[in-house]
DSSP file (Angstrom, degrees, kcal/mol; ACC not computed):
  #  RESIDUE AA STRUCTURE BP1 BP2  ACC     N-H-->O    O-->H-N    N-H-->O    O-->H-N    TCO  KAPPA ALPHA  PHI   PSI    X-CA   Y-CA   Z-CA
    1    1 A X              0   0    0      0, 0.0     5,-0.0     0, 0.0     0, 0.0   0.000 360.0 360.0 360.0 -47.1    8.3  -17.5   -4.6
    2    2 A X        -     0   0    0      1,-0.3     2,-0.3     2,-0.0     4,-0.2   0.943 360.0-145.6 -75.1 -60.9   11.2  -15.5   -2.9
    3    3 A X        -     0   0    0      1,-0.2     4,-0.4     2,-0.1    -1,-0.3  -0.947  48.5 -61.9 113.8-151.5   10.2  -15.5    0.9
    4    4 A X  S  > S+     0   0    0     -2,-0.3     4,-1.4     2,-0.2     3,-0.5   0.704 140.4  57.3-114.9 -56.0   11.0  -12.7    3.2
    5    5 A X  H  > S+     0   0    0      1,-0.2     4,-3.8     2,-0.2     5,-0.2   0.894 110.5  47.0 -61.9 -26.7   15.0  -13.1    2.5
    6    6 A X  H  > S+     0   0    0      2,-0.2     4,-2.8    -4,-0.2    -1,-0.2   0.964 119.2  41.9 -73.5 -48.0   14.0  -12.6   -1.6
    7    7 A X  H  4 S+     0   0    0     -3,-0.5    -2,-0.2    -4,-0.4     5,-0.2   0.913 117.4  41.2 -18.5 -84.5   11.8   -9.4   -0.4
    8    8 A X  H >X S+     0   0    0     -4,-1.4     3,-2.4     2,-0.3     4,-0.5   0.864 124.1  48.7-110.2 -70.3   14.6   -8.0    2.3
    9    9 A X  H >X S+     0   0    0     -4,-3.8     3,-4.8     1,-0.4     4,-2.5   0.830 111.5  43.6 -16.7 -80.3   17.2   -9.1   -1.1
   10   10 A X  H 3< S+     0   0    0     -4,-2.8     4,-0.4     1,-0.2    -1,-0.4   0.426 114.6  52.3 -58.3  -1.7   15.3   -7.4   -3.7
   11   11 A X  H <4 S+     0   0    0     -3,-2.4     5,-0.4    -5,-0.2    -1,-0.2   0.506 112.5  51.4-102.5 -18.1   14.7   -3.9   -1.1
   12   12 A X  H X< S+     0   0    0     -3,-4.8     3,-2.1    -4,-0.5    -2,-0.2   0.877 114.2  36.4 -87.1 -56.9   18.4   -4.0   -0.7
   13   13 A X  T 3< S+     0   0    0     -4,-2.5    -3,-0.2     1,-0.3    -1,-0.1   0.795 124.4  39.1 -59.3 -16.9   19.4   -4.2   -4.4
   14   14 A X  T 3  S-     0   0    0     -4,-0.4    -1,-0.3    -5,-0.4    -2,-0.1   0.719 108.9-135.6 -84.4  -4.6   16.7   -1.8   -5.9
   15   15 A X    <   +     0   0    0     -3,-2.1    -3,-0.1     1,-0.1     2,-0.1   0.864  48.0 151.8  47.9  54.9   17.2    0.2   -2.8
   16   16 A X        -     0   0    0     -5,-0.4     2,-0.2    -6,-0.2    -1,-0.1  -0.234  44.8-117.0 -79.4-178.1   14.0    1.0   -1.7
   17   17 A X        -     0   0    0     -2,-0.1     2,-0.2     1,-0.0    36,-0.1  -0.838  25.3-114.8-123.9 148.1   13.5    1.5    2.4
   18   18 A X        -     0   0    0     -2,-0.2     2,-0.5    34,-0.0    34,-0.1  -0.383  34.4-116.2 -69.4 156.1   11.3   -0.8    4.4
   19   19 A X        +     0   0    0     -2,-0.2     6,-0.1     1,-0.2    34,-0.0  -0.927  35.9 177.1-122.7 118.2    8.0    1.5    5.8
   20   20 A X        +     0   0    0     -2,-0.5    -1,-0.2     1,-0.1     5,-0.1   0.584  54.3  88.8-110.4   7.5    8.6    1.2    9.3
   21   21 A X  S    S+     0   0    0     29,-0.1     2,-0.4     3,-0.0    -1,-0.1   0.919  76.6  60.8 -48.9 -53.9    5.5    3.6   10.2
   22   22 A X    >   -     0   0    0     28,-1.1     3,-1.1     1,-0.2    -3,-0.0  -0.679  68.3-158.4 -99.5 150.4    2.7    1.1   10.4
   23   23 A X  T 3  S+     0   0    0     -2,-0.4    -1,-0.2     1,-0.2     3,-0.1   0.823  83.1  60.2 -47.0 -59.3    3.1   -1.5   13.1
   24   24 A X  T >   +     0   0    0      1,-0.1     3,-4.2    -3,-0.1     2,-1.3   0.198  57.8 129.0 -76.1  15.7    1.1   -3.5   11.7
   25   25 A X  T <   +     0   0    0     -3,-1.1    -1,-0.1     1,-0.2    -3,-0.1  -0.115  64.9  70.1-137.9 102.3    2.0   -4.5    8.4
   26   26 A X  T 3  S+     0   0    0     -2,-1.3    -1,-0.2    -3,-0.1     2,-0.2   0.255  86.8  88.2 -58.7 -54.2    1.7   -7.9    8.4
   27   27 A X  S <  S-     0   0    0     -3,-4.2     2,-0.2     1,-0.1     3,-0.0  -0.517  84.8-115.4 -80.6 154.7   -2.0   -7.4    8.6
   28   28 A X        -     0   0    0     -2,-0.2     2,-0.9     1,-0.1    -1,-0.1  -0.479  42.7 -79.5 -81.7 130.9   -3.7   -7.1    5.7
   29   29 A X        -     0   0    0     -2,-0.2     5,-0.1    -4,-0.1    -1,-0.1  -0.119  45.0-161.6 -56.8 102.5   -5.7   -3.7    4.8
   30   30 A X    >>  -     0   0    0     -2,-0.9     4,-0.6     1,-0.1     3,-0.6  -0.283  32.9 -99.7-101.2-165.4   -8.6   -3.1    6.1
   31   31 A X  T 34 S+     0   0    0      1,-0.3    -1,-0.1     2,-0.2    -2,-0.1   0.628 122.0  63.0 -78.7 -10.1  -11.9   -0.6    5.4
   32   32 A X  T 34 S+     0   0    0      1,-0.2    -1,-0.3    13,-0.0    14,-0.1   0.997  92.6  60.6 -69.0 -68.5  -10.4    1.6    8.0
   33   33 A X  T <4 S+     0   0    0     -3,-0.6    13,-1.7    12,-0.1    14,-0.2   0.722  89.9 133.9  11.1 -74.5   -7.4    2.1    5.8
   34   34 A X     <  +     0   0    0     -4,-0.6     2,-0.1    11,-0.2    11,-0.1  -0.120  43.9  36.8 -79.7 147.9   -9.3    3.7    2.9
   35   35 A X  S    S-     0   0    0      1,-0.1    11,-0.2     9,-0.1    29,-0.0   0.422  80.6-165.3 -62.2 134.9   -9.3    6.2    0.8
   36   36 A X        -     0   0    0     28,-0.2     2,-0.3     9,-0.1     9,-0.2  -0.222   5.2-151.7 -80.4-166.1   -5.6    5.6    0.8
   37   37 A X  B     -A   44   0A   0      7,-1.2     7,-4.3     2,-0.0     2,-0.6  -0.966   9.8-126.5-157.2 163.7   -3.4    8.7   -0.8
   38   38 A X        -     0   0    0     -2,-0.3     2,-0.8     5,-0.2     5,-0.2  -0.936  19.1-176.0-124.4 107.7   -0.1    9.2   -2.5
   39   39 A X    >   -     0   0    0     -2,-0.6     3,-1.3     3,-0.3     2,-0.3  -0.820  66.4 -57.1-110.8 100.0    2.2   11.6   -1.2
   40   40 A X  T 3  S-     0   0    0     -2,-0.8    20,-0.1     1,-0.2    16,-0.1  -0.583 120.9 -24.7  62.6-130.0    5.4   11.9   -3.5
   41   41 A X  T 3  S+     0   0    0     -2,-0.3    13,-1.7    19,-0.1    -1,-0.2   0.793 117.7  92.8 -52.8 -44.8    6.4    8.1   -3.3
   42   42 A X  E <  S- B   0  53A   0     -3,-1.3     2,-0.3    11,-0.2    -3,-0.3  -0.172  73.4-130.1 -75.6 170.7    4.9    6.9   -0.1
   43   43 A X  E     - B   0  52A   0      9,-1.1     8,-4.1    -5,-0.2     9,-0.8  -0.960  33.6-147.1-108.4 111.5    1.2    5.2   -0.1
   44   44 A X  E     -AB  37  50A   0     -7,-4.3    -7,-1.2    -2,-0.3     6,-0.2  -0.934  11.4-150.9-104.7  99.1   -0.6    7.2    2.8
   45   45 A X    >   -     0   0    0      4,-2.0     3,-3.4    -2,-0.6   -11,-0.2  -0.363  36.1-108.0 -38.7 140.0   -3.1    5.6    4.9
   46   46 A X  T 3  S+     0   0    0    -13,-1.7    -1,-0.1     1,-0.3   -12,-0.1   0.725 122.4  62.7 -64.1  -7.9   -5.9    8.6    6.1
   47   47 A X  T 3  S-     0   0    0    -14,-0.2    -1,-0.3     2,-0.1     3,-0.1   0.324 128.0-107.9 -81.3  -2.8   -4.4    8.3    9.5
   48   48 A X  S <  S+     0   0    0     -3,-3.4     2,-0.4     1,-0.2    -2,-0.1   0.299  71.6 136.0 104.5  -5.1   -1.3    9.4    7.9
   49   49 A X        -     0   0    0    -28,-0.0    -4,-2.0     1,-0.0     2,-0.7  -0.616  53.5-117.2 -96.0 110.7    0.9    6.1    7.9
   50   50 A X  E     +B   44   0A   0     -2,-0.4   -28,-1.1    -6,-0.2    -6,-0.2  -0.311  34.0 168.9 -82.6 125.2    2.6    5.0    5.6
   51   51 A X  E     +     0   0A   0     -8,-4.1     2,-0.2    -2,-0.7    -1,-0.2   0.846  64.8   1.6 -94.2 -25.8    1.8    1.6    3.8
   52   52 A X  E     -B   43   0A   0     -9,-0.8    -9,-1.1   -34,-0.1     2,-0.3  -0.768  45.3-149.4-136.3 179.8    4.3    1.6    0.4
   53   53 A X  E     -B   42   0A   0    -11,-0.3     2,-0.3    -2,-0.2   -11,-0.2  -0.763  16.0-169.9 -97.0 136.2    6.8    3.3   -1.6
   54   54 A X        -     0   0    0    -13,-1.7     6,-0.1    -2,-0.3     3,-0.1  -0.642  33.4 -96.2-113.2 165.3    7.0    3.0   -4.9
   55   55 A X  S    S-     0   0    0     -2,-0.3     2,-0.1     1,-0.1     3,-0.1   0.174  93.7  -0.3-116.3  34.8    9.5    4.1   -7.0
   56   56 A X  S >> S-     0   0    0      1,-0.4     3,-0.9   -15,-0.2     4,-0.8  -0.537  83.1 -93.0-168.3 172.8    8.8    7.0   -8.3
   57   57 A X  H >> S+     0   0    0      1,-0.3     3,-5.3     2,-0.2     4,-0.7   0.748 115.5  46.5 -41.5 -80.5    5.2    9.6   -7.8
   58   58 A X  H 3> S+     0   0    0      1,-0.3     4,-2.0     2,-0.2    -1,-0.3   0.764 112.1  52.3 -70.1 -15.6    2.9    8.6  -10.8
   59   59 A X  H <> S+     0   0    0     -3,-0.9     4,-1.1     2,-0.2    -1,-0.3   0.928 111.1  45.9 -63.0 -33.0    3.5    4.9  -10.0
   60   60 A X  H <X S+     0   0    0     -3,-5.3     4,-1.5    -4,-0.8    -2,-0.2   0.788 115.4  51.3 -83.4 -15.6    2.4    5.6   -6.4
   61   61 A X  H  X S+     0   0    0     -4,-0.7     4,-2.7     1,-0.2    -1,-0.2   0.924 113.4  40.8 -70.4 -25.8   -0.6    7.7   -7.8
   62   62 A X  H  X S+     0   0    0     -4,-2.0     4,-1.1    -5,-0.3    -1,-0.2   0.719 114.6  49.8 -99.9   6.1   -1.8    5.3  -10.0
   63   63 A X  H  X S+     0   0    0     -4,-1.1     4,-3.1     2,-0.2    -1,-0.2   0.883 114.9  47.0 -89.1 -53.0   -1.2    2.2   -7.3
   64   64 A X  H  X S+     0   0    0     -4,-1.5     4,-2.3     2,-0.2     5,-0.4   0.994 111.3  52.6 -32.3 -78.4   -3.3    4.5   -4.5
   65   65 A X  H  X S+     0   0    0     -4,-2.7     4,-2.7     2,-0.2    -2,-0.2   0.804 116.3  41.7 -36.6 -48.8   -6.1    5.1   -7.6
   66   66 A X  H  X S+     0   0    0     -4,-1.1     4,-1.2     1,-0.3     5,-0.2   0.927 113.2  54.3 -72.8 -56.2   -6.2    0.8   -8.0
   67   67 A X  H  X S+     0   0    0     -4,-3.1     4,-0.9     1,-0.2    -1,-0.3   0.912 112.8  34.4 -61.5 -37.3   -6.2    0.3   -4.7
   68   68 A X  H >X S+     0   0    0     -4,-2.3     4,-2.3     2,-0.2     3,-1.3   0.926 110.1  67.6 -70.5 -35.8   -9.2    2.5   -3.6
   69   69 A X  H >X S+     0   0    0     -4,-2.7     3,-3.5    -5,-0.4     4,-0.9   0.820 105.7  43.2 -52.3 -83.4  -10.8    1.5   -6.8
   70   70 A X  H 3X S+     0   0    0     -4,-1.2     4,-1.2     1,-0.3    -1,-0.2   0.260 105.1  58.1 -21.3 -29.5  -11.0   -1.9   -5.4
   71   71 A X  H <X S+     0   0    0     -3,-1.3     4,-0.7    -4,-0.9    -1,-0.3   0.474 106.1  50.3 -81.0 -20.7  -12.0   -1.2   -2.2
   72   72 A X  H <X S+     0   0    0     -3,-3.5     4,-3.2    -4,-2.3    -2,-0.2   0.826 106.0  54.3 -62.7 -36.8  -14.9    0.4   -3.5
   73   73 A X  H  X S+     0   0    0     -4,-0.9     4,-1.2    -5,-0.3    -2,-0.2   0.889 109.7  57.5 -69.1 -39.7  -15.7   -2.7   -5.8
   74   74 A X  H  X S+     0   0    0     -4,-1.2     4,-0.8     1,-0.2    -1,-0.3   0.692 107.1  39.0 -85.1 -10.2  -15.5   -4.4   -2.5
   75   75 A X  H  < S+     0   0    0     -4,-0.7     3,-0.5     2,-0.2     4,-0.3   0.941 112.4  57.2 -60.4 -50.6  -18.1   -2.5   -0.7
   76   76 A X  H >< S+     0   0    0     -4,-3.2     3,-1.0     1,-0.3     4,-0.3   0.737 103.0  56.0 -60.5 -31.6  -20.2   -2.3   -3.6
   77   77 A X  H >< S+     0   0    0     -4,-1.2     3,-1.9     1,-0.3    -1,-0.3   0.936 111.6  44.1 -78.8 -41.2  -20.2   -6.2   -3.6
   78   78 A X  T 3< S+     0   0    0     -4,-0.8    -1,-0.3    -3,-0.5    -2,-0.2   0.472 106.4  56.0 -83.8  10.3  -21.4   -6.3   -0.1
   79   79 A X  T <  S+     0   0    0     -3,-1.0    -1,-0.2    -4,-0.3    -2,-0.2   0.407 103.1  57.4 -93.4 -23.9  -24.0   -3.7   -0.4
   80   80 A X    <         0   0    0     -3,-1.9    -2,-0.2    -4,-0.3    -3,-0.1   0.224 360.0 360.0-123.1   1.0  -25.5   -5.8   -3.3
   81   81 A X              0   0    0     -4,-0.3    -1,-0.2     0, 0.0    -3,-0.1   0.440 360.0 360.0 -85.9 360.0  -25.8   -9.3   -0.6
């Protein structure tokens, strides 16, 4: 709906920071990724790389919590082919 300038817009005025740790992301998460973790704000890959901030801790717990939960759902699904 926005684009990347409504993104880069919307980072400036809520004033979040861009995460300029992983190289990659662009790319889409993969199984490697997971379990992610939530450390204060940031979203922590187990390699230590930071994938989000949120704005503020229990948002980033409970976004970390969704996300693994899902990544589970999606092993399970492929366990069950």
């Amino acid at each position: 709906m926005f684009g990347s300038d409504g993104v880069q817009l919307f980072q400036r005025v809520v004033g979040t920071r861009e995460c300029r740790d992983r190289s990659d992301r662009r790319l889409p998460l993969r199984s490697e990724h997971f379990p992610v973790e939530a450390s204060g704000r940031e979203i922590l890959t187990q390699q230590g790389v930071a994938i989000a901030v949120a704005t503020d801790p229990a948002m980033s717990e409970e976004i970390a919590r969704r996300l693994n939960k899902s990544d589970w759902s999606d092993q399970e699904d492929q366990w069950a082919l």
